[in-house]
C-alpha positions in Angstrom: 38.4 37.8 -13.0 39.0 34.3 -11.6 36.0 34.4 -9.7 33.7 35.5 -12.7 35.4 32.8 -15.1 34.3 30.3 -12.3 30.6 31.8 -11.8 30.1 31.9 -15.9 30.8 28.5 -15.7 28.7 27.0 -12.9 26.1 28.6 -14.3 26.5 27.7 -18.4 27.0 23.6 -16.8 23.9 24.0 -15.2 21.4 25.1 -17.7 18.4 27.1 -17.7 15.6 24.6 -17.3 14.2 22.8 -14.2 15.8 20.0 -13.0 12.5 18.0 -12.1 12.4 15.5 -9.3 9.0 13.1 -9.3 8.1 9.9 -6.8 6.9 9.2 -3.0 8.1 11.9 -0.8 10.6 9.9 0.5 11.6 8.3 -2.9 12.4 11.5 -5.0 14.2 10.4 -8.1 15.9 13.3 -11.7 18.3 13.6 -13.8 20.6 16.8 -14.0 21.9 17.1 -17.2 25.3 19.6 -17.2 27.4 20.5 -20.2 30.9 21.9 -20.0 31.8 24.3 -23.0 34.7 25.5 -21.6 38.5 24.5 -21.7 38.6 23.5 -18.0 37.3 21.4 -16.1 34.5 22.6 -13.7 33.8 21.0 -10.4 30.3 21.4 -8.8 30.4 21.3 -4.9 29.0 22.8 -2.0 25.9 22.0 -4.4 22.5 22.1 -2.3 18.3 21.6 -2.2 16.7 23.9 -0.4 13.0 25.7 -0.6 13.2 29.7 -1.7 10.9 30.1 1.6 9.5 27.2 3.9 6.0 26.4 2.8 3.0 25.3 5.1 1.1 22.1 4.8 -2.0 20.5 6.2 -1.2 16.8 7.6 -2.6 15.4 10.7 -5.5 18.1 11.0 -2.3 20.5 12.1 -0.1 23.0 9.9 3.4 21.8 9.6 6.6 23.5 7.3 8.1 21.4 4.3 11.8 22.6 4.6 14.7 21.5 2.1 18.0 21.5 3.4 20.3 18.4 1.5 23.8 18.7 0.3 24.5 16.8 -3.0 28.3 15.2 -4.2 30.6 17.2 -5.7 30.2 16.7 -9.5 33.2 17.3 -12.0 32.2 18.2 -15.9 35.4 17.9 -17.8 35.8 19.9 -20.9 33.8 20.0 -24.2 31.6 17.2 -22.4 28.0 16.3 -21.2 26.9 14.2 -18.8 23.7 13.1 -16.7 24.0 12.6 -12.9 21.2 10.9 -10.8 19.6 12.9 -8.3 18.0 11.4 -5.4 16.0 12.9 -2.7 14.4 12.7 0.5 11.8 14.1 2.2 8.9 13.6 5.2 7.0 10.3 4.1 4.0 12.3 5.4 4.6 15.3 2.6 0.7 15.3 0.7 1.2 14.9 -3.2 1.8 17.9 -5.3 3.9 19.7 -7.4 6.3 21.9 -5.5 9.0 24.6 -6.0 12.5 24.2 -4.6 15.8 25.3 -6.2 19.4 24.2 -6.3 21.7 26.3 -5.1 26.1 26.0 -6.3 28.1 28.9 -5.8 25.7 31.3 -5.1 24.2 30.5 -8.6 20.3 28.9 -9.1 19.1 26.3 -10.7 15.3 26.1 -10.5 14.2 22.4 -9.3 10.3 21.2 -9.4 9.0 18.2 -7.3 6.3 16.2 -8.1 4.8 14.6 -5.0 3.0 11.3 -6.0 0.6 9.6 -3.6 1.7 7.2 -0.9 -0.6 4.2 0.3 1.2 2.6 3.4 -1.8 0.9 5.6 -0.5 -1.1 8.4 -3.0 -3.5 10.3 -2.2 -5.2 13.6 -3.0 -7.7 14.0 -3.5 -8.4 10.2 -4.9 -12.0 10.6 -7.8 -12.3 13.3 -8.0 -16.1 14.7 -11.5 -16.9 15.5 -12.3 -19.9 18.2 -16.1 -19.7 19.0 -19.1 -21.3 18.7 -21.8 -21.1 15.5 -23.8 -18.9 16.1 -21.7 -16.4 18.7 -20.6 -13.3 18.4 -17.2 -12.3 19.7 -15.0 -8.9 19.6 -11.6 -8.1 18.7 -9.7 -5.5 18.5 -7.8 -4.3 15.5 -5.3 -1.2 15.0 -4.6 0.6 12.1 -1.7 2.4 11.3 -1.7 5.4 8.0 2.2 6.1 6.9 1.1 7.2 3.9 0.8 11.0 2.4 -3.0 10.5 1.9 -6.0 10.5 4.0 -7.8 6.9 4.1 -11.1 5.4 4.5 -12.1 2.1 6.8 -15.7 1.6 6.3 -17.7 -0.8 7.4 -17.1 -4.5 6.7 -20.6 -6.1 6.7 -20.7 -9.5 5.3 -17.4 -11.5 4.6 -17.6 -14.7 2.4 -16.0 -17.6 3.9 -14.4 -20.1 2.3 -14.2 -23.8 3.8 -10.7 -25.4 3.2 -12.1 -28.6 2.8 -14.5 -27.2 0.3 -13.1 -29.5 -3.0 -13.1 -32.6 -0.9 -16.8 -31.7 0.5 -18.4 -31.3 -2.9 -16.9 -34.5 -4.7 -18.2 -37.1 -2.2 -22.0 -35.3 -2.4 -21.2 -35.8 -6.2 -20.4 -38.8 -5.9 -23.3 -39.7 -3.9 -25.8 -37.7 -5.9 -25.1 -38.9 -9.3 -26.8 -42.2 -10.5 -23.9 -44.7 -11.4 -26.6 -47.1 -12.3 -27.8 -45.1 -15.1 -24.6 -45.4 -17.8 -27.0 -43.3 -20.3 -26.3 -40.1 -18.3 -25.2 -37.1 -20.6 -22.1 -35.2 -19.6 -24.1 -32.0 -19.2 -26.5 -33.8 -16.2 -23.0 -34.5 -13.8 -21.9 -31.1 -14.6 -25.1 -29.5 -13.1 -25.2 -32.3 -10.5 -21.7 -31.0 -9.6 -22.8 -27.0 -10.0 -25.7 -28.2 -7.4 -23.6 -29.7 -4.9 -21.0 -26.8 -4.9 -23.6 -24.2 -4.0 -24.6 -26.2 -1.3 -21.5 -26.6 -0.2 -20.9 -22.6 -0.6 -24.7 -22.1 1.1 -23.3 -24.0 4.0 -20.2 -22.3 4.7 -22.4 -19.1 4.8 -20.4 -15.7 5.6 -19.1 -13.6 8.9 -21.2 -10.5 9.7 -18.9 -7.8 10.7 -19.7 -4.4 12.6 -17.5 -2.2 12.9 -17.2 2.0 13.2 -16.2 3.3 10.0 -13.4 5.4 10.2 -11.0 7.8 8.4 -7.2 7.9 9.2 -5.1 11.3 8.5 -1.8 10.6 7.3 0.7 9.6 10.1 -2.2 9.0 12.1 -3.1 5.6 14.3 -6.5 4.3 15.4 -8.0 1.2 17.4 -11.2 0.0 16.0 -13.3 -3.0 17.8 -15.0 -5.0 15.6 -18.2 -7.1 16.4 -17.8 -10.8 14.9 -20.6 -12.9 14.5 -20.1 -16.5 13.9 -22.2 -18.5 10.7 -24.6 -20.8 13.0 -23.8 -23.6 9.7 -20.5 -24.3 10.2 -19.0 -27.9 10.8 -16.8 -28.9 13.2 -14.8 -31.2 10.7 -13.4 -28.0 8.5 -12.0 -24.5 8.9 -12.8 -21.7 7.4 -11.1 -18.6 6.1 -12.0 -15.1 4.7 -9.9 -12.2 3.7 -10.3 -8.4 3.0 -8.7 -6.2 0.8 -8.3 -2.9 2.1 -5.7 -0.3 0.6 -2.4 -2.4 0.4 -3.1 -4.7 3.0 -5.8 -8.0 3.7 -7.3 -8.6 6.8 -7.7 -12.3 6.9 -10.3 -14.1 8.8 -9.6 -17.8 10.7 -12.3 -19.6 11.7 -11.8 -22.7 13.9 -15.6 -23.9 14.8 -15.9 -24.7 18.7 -18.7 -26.9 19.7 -20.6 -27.8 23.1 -18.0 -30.5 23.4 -14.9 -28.4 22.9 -13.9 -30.8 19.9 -13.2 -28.9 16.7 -10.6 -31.2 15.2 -10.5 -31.7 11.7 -10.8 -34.9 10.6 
């Protein structure tokens, strides 16, 4: 009778619904609510995840089982009370998003559980900030590896043309201001400095010109890494007095460009 008094129990605490789990695969956060109507207390152990059968899941081009197999603390309800305990779980980073059956199992009695599998974006790029020492005009190659820990497939197309930006690009366009406007003329309306300025910053833009990239476009399974080379060819315009810089947004990460002009000479020392 013991035994029965104990099993009514677990089971009344528990409830009926789902407990339902949501977040990265390895970042699965609930709440289990439990309510003790009884006049003892009631202590939850041996409490555990685990899938009614091991299902089979596509990642890396290969089929793989999703398994559940994780104990959780003992739990004591006291009498006439409720409370809601934090559940945490954790499973493969590389599990794909989707909603998911598992149950929790206490003392031979189950309590239905649901996962919600959100997506993951983890892109790792090494090196992520390519320093460029060439000649305008050159083309150079480096090599760049990419790294998917995320849940979901991703794409690396093409770069094409990158915009630089020259660091000394402020300085650059107030002296050709300076030397374009007519300080003679004290008549000048604002509105004819403000397009002399607007004229000497897309120069200045013009000038600095962008990078042409070439590169394989690529897709990377989860959990999967690959090492693209990518063709760099260097802006014939830029001067040897500034550096440049360009970046690239891809997924979670930039790629960022650093371009130290080197002339005939070998000087390029910024001034």
């Amino acid at each position: 009778m013991a035994k029965k008094a104990e099993t009514f129990s677990v089971r009344g605490v528990l409830g009926e619904e789902p407990l339902v789990l949501v977040g990265e695969p390895h970042r699965l956060r609930g709440k289990l609510n439990l309510t003790n109507m009884g006049g003892e207390d009631v202590v939850l152990q041996g409490a555990q995840f685990r899938t009614p059968e091991a299902k089979r899941l596509k990642s890396k081009g290969a089929q793989r089982l999703l398994e559940i197999n994780q104990p959780l603390q003992p739990i004591i309800v006291r009498p006439g009370r409720s409370r809601s305990v934090s559940v945490k779980m954790s499973l493969d980073p590389l599990t794909p998003p989707g909603e998911y059956d598992a149950e929790l199992e206490v003392n031979g009695q189950i309590k239905p559980v649901k996962l919600h599998i959100t997506e993951r974006i983890d892109l790792k790029i090494s090196p992520n900030k390519i320093i460029i020492r060439a000649a305008p005009g050159s083309t150079i190659t480096k090599r760049i590896v990419f790294s998917n820990n995320g849940n979901v497939p991703l794409s690396i197309g093409e770069l094409g043309a990158v915009v630089l930006e020259d660091e000394r690009m402020e300085c650059r366009i107030m002296r050709r201001f300076l030397a374009a406007i007519d300080t003679k003329n004290r008549e000048a309306e604002m509105k004819d400095y403000f397009r002399t300025v607007v004229e000497q910053a897309q120069s200045v833009l013009q000038e600095a010109g962008a990078l042409r990239v070439y590169n394989k476009a690529i897709t990377l399974e989860p959990g999967s890494t690959e090492a693209v080379d990518f063709e760099i060819y260097v802006p014939e315009s830029l001067d040897k007095r500034s550096r440049y810089n360009a970046s690239v947004a891809l997924y979670d990460e930039n790629l960022i460009f650093e371009i130290a002009p080197v002339f005939s000479n070998g000087s390029n020392k910024v001034n």
